[in-house]
C-alpha positions in Angstrom: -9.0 94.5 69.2 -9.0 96.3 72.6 -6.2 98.6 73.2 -5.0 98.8 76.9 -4.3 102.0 78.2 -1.8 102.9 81.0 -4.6 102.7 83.8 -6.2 99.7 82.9 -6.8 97.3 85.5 -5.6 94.2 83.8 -1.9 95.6 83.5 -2.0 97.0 86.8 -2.9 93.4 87.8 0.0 92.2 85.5 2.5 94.4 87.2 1.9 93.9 90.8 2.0 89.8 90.2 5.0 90.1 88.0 6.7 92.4 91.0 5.6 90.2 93.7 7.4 87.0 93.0 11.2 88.7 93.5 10.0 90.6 96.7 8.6 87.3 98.2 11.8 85.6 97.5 13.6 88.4 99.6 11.3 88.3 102.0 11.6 84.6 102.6 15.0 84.7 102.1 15.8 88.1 105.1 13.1 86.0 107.2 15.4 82.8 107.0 18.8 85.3 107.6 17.1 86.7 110.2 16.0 84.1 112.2 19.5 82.2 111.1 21.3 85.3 112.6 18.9 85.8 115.8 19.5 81.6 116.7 23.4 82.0 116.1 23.6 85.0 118.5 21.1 83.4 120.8 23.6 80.5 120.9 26.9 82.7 121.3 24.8 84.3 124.2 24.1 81.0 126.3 27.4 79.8 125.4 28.7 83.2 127.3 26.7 82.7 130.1 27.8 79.1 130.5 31.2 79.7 130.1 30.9 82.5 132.4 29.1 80.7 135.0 32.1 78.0 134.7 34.6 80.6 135.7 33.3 81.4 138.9 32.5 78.2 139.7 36.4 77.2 139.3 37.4 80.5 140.3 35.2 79.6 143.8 37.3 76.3 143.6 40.4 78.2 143.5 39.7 79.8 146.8 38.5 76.6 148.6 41.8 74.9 147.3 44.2 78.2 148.8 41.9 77.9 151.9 42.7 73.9 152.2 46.5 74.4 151.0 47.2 77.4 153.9 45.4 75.0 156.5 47.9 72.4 155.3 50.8 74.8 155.7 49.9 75.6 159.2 49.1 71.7 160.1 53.0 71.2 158.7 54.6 73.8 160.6 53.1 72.9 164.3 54.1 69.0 163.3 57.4 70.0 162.0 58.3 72.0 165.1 61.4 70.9 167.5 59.9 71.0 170.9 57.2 68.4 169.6 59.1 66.0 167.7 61.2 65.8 170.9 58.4 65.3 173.1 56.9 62.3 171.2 61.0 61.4 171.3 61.1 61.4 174.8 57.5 60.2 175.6 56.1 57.7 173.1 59.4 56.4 171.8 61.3 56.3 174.9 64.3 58.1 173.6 67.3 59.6 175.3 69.5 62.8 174.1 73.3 61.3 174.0 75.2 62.8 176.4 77.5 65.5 175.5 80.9 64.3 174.8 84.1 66.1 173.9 85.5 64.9 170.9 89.0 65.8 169.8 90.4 65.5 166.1 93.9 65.4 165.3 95.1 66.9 161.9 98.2 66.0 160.7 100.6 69.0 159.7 100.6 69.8 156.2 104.1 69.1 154.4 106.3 72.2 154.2 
C-alpha cells in the first residue's frame, strides 16, 4: 500500500481539479453579469443620447413655431388696421361713409 504524503503530486493534482470546477462556474457566471451589465448600460446610454438628441430637435421646433406664430401676429395686426380696411372699403368695394346725421331720442318721463 503506498501512503500519500502531504506533498505528493497526485493530491496536489486532486485539489487543484476539485477547486477549479466552483471557480470556473463564477467565472462564467461574473463573465455573463458582466457583459449582461456592460450591454444594459450601453443601451441606457444610446437611449440617452436619442432621447437627448429628440429634445433639441423639438426644442429647435419650438423656436421655428414662435418665429412663424409672431410673423402671424404681425401679418394680423397690419390687416386688422382701420386706415386699410377703409381703404379697400372705399377702393375695391366702392363703399361710402353714411353721412353724419343728428339723431334725437325722446324718453318718456318716469312716473312720479
Amino acid at each position: 500500500m503506498t501512503s500519500i504524503r502531504r506533498g505528493s503530486p497526485d493530491l496536489l493534482r486532486r485539489r487543484s481539479s476539485i477547486g477549479q470546477a466552483p471557480s470556473l462556474a463564477a467565472f462564467f457566471f461574473w463573465t455573463t453579469f458582466l457583459v449582461t451589465a456592460a450591454i444594459a448600460y450601453l443601451w441606457v446610454y444610446n437611449q440617452n443620447d436619442v432621447l437627448a438628441a429628440h429634445i433639441v430637435g423639438q426644442q429647435t421646433r419650438i423656436a421655428e413655431l414662435e418665429n412663424t406664430n409672431q410673423d402671424l401676429q404681425v401679418a394680423i395686426d397690419q390687416l386688422s388696421q382701420i386706415d386699410r380696411i377703409t381703404r379697400i372699403a372705399r377702393t375695391d368695394l366702392g363703399m361710402v361713409a353714411p353721412p353724419a346725421e343728428s339723431l334725437i331720442v325722446y324718453l318718456p318721463e318716469p312716473p312720479r
